[in-house]
C-alpha positions as CSV (number, residue, x, y, z in Angstrom):
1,X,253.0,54.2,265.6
2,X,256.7,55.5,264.8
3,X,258.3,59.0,264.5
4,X,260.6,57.6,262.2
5,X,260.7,55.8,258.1
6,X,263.7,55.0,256.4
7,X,264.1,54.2,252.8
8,X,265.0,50.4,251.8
9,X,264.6,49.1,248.3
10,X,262.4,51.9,247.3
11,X,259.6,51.9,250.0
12,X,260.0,53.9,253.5
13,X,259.2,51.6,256.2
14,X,259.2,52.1,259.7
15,X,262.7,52.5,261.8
16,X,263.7,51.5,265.0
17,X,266.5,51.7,266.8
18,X,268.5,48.6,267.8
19,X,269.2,48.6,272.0
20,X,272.5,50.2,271.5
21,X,274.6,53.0,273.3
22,X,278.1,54.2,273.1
23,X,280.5,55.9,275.6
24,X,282.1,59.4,275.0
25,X,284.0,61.3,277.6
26,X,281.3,63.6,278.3
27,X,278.1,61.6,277.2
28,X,276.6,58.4,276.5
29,X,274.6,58.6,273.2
30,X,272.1,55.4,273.1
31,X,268.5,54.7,271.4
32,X,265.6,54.5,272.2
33,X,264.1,51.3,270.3
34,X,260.9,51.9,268.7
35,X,260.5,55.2,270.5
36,X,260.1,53.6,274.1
37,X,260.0,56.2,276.7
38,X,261.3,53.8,279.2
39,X,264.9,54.6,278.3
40,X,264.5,57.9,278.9
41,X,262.6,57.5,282.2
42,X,265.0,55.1,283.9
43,X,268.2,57.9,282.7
44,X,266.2,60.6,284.2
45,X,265.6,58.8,287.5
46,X,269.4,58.2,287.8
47,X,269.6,61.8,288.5
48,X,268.6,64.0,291.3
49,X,265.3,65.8,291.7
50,X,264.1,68.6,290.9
51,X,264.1,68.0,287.2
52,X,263.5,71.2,284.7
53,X,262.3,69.8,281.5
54,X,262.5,71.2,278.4
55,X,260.4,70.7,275.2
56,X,261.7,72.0,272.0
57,X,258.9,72.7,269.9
58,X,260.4,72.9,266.4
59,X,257.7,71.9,264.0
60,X,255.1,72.8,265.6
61,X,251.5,71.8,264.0
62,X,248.9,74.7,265.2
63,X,248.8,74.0,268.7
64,X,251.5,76.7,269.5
65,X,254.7,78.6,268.4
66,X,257.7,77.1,267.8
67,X,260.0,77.6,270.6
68,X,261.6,76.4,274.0
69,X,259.2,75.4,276.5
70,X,260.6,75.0,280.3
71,X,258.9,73.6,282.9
72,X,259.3,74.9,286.2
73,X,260.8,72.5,289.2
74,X,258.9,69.0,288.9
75,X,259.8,66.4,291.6
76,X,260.4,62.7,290.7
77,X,256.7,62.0,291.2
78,X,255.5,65.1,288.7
79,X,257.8,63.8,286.2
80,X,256.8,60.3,286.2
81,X,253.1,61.5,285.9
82,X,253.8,64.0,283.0
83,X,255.6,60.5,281.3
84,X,252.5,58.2,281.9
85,X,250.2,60.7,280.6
86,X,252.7,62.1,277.5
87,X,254.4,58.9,276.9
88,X,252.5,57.5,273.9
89,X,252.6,60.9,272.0
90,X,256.1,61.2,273.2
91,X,257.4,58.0,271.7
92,X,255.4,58.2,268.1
93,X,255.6,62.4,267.0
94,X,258.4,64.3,265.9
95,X,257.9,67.4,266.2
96,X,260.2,67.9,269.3
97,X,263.1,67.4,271.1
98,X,262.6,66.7,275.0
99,X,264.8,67.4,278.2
100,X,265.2,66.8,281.5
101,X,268.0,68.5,283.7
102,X,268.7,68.1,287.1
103,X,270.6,71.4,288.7
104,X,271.6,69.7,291.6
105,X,274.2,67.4,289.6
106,X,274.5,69.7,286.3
107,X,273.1,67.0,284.4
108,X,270.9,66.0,281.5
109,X,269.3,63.7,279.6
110,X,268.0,64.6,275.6
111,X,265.4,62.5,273.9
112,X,265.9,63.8,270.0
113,X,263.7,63.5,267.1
114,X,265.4,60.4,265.9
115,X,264.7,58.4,269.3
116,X,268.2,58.9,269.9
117,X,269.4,60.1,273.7
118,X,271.9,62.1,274.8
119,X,273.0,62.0,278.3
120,X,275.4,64.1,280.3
121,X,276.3,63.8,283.6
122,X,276.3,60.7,286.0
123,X,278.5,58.3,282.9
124,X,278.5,55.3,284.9
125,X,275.3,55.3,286.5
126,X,273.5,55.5,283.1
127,X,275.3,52.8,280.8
128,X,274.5,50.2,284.5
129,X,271.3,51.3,283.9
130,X,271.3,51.0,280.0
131,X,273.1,47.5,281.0
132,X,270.9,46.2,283.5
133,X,267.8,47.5,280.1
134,X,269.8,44.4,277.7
135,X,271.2,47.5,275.8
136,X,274.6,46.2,274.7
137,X,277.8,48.8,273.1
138,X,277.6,49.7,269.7
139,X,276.6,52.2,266.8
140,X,273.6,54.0,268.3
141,X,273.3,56.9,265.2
142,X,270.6,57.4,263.0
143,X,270.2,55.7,259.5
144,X,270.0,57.8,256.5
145,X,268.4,58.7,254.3
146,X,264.9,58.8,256.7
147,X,261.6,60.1,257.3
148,X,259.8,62.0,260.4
149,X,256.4,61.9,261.0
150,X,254.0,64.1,262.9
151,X,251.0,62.9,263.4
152,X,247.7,64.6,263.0
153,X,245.9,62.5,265.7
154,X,248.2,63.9,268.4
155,X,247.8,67.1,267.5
156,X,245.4,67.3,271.0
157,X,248.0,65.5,273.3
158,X,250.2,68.3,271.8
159,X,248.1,71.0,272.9
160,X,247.4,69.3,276.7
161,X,251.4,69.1,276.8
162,X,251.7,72.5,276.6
163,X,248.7,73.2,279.3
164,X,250.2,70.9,281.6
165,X,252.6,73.0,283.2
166,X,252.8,76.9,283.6
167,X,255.9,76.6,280.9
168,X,258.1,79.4,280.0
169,X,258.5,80.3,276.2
170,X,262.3,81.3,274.6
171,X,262.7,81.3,270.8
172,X,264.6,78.3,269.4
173,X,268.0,78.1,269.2
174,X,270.0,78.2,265.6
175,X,270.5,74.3,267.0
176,X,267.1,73.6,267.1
177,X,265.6,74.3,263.8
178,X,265.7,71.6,261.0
């Protein structure tokens, strides 16, 4: 399973990312290789709990309305529960973006469409822990032209996403939308 095709010779095949990140002054913008959660887990777990997460709906496929959906406070142990039982569905649909913020250290980590992630905050602590991964400096961006997919068979791990927690609903942001 993939969330992502791009096109070469004529035929869309499946994409992954190469274990790449770069440096900014205010982010580190790395992929996550054939949609592993694992990235995204170990840059979460360099932050602080309690984590808000956020799950940006934005092609949504029946099982709710598009939107932003925050969690309330979820403790290290809530999190990595939510990413054993989400993580599959998490790694191969692209219907969403996904967030995790910590308040206590104004930080964040983004998990886009693209398997791409975003992380603000704590620079240092997440490229060690992107090093000590085998992910190496370099162009982490998205090929193009490409494909996303949203798969029919999780439409139900969608829906138990969703149930999960007691999340709190905002429209999405001009950002958002596709």
């Amino acid at each position: 399973m993939h969330k992502l095709s791009h096109c070469i010779a004529g035929d869309w095949v499946p994409y992954s990312h190469e274990a790449l990140y770069e440096m900014a002054p205010t982010r580190i913008l790395a992929a996550a290789p054939g949609g592993d959660p694992g990235p995204f887990s170990r840059l979460v777990r360099c932050l602080t709990p309690p984590y808000l997460l956020l799950y940006v709906l934005h092609t949504p496929r029946g099982e709710a309305a598009a939107g932003r959906y925050q969690s309330p406070d979820v403790s290290r142990q809530q999190f990595e529960e939510f990413m054993q039982r989400f993580g599959r569905y998490l790694s191969a649909d692209a219907r969403f973006d996904f967030w995790a913020h910590a308040p206590a250290e104004q930080a964040t980590v983004v998990w886009d469409r693209h398997d791409q992630l975003f992380a603000y905050g704590p620079l240092a602590r997440y490229a060690a822990e992107l090093d000590a991964l085998g992910f190496r400096r370099g162009d982490a961006r998205i090929v193009s032209p490409h494909q996303h997919h949203y798969r029919q068979e999780f439409d139900a791990d969608a829906r138990a996403l969703l149930a999960y927690f007691c999340w709190t609903h905002s429209p999405l942001r001009a950002e958002d939308e596709q």
